[in-house]
C-alpha positions in Angstrom: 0.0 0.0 0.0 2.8 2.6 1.1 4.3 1.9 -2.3 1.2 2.3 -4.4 1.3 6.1 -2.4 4.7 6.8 -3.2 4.7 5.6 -6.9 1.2 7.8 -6.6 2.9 10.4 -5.2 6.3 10.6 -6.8 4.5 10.2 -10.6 2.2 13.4 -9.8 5.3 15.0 -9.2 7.3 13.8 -12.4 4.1 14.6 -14.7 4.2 18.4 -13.3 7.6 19.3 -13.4 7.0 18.1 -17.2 4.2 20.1 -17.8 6.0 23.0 -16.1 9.1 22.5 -18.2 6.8 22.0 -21.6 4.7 25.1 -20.7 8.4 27.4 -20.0 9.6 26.3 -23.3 6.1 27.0 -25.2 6.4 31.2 -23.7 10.1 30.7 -24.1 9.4 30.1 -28.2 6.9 33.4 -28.3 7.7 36.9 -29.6 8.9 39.2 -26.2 5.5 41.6 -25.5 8.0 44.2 -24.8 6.4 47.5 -24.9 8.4 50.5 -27.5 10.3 53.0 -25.3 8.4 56.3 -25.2 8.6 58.7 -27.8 11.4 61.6 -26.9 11.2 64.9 -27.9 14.1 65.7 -30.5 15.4 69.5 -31.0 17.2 70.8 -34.2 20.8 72.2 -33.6 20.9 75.1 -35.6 23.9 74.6 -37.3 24.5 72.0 -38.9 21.0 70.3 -38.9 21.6 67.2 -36.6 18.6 66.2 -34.6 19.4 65.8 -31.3 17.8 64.9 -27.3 17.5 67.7 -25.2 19.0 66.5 -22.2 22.3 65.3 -24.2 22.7 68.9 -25.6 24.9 71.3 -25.2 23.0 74.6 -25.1 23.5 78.6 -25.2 20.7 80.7 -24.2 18.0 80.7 -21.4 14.4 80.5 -22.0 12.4 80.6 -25.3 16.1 81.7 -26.2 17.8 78.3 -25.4 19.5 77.0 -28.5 20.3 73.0 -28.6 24.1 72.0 -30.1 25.3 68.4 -30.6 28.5 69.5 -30.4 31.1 72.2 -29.0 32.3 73.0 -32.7 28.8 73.7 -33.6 28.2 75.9 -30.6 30.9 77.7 -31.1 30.6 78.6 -34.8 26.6 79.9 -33.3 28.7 81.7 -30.7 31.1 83.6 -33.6 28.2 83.7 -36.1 25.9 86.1 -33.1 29.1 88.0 -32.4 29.4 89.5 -35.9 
């Protein structure tokens, strides 16, 4: 009788860890659901044209006067072009 409760027992557990194992390996083979990063606002360096993100920017200005560079060579030729 004890045996008839382990073998009972011990093939419940075998029979779940293989559906467990089959069911990992069935959402293993689908597509990620990742979700697309959120749309960032880009600004337009007014030099050279490059689109770049705010926050990496180098800038001149304050306010509704705040210019966006992608680089120091491009601020710098805004800098000498306003000082003519």
């Amino acid at each position: 009788m004890i045996r008839f409760i382990l073998a009972s027992v011990l093939l419940t557990l075998l029979l779940r860890g293989i559906s467990r194992f089959m069911r990992g390996l069935m959402q293993g083979m689908q597509p990620p659901r990742e979700t697309p990063p959120p749309a960032v606002p880009l600004v337009r360096d007014p030099v050279c044209g490059t689109f770049v993100v705010p926050a990496n920017a180098l800038t001149v200005g304050q306010g509704s006067e705040m210019r966006f560079f992608c680089s120091e060579k491009c601020r710098r030729a805004y800098q000498v072009k306003l000082a003519r």
